[in-house]
C-alpha positions as YAML, in Angstrom:
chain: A
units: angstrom
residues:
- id: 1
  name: UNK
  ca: [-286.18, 20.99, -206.66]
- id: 2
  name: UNK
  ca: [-284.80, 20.03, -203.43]
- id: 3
  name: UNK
  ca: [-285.18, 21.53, -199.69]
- id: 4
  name: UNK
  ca: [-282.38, 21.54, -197.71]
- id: 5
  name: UNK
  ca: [-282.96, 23.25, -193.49]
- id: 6
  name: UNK
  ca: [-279.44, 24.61, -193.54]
- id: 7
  name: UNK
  ca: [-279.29, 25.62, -189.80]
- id: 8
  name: UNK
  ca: [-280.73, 28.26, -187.71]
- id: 9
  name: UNK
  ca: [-281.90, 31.48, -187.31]
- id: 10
  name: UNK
  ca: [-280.17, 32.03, -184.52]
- id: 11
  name: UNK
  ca: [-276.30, 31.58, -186.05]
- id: 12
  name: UNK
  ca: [-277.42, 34.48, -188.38]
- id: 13
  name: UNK
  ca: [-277.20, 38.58, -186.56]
- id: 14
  name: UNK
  ca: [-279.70, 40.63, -188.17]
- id: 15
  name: UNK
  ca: [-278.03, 42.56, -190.51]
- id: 16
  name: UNK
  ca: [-275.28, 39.90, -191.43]
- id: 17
  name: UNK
  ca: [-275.01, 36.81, -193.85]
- id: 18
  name: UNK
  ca: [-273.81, 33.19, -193.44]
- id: 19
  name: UNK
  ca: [-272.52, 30.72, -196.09]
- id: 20
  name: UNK
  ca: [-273.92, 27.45, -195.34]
- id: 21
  name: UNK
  ca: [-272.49, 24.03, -197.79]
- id: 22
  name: UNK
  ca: [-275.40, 21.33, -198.38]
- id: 23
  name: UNK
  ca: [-274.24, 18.86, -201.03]
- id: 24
  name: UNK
  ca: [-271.63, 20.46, -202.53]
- id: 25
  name: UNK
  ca: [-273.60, 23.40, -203.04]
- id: 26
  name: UNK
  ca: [-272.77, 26.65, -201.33]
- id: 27
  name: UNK
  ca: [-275.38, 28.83, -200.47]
- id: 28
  name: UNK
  ca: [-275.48, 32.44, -198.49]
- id: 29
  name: UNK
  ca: [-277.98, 33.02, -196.19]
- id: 30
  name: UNK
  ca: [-278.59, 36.88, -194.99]
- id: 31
  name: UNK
  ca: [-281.01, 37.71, -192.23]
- id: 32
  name: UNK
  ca: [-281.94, 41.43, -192.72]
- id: 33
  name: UNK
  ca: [-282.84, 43.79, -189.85]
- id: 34
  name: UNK
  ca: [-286.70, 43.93, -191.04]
- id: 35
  name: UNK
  ca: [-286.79, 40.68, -190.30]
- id: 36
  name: UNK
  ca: [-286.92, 38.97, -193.41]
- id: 37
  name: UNK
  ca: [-284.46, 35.90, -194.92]
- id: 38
  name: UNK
  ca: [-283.18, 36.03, -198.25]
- id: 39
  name: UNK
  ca: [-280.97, 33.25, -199.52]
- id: 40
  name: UNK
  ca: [-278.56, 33.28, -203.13]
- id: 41
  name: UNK
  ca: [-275.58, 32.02, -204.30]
- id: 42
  name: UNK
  ca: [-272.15, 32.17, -202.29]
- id: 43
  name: UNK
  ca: [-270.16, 33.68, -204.61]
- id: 44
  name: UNK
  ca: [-270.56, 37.07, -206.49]
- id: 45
  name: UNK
  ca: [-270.30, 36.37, -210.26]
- id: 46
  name: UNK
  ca: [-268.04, 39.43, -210.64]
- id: 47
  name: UNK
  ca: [-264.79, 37.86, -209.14]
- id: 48
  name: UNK
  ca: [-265.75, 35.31, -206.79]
- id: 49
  name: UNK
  ca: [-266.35, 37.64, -203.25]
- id: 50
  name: UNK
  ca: [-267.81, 35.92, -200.16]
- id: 51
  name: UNK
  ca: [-271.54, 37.59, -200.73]
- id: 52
  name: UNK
  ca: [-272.48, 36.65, -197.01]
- id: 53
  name: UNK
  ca: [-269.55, 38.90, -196.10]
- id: 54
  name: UNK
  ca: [-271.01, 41.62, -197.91]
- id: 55
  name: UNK
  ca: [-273.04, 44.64, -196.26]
- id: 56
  name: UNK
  ca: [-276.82, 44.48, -196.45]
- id: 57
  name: UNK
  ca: [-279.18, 47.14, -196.76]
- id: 58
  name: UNK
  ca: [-282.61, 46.03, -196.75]
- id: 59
  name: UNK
  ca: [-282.97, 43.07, -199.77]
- id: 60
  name: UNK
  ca: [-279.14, 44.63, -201.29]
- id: 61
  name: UNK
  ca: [-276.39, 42.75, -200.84]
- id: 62
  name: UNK
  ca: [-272.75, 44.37, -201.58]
- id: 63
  name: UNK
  ca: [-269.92, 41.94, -202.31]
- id: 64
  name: UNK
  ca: [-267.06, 42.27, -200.35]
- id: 65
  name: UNK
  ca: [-264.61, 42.62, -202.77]
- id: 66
  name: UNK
  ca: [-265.75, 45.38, -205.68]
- id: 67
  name: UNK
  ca: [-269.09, 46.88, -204.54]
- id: 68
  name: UNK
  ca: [-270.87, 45.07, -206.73]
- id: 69
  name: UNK
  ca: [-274.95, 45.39, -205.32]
- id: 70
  name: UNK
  ca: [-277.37, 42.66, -205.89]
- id: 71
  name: UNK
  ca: [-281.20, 42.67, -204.73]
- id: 72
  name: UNK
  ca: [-281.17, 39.38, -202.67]
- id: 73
  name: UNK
  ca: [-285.43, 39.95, -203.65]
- id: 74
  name: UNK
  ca: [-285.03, 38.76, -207.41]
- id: 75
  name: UNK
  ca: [-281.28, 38.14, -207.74]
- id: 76
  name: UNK
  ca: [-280.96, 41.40, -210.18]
- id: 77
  name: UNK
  ca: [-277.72, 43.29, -210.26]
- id: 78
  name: UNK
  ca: [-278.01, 46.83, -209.30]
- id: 79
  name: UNK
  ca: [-275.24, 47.77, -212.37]
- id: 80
  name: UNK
  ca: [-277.19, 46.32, -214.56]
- id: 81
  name: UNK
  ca: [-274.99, 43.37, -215.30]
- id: 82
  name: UNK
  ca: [-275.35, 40.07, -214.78]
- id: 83
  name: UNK
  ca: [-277.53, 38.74, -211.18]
- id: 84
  name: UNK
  ca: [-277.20, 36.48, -209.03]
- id: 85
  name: UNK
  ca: [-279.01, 32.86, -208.12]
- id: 86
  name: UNK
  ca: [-281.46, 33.69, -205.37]
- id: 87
  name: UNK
  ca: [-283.39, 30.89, -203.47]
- id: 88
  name: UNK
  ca: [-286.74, 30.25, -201.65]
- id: 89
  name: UNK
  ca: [-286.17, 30.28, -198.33]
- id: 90
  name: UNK
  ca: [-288.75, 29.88, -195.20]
- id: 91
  name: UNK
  ca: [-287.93, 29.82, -191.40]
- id: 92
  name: UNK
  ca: [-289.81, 27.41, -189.37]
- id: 93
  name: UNK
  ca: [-291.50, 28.25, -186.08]
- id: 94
  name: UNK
  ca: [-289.03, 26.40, -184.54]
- id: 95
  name: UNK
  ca: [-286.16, 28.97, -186.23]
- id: 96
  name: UNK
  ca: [-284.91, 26.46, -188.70]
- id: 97
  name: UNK
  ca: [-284.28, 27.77, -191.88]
- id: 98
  name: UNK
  ca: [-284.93, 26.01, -195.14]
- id: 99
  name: UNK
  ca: [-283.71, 26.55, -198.99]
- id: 100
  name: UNK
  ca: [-285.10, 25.33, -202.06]
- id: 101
  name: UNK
  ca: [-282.65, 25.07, -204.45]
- id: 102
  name: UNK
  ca: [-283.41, 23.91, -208.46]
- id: 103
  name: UNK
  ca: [-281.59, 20.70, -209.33]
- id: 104
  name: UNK
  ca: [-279.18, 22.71, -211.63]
- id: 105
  name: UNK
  ca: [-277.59, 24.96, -208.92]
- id: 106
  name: UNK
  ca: [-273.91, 25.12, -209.24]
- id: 107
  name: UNK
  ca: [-271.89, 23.21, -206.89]
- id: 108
  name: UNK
  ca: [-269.27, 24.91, -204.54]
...
């Protein structure tokens, strides 16, 4: 596992998503309007859509391109097909956010 602080809370509106690149690995960070961080993989498995240029709803994400819904939570697709990579993620007091990400994560 490796930790990687990615940026801050501040680049991210409530409500909205950011794709942040640490080591060749591409990661989407979403800052919901409750307050709480999620972080996943960049790219929806379906065809490749920008997931931090999805809507959010609470912990759902919904890719840009097809509608395709994913709970940010647990990484679990809401069609019942295949999920997405989903991330620990903590914010510092400071507002600095940081991902764990396993060793295997695929690169950008």
């Amino acid at each position: 596992m490796s930790t990687y602080t990615v940026g801050q809370l501040s680049q991210i509106p409530a409500g909205e998503g950011r794709e942040f690149n640490v080591d060749g690995i591409a990661i989407a960070v979403f800052h919901a309007r409750n307050g709480k961080v999620y972080a996943s993989q960049a790219k929806c498995p379906h065809l490749n859509g920008p997931l931090a240029d999805g809507i959010l709803g609470g912990s759902i994400i919904m890719c840009p391109l097809h509608a395709r819904k994913y709970d940010l939570s647990n990484g679990m697709s809401q069609q019942g097909d295949c999920g997405i990579e989903t991330y620990p993620v903590e914010v510092t007091s400071s507002g600095q956010i940081i991902v764990t990400v396993k060793e295997t994560a695929a690169v950008a």
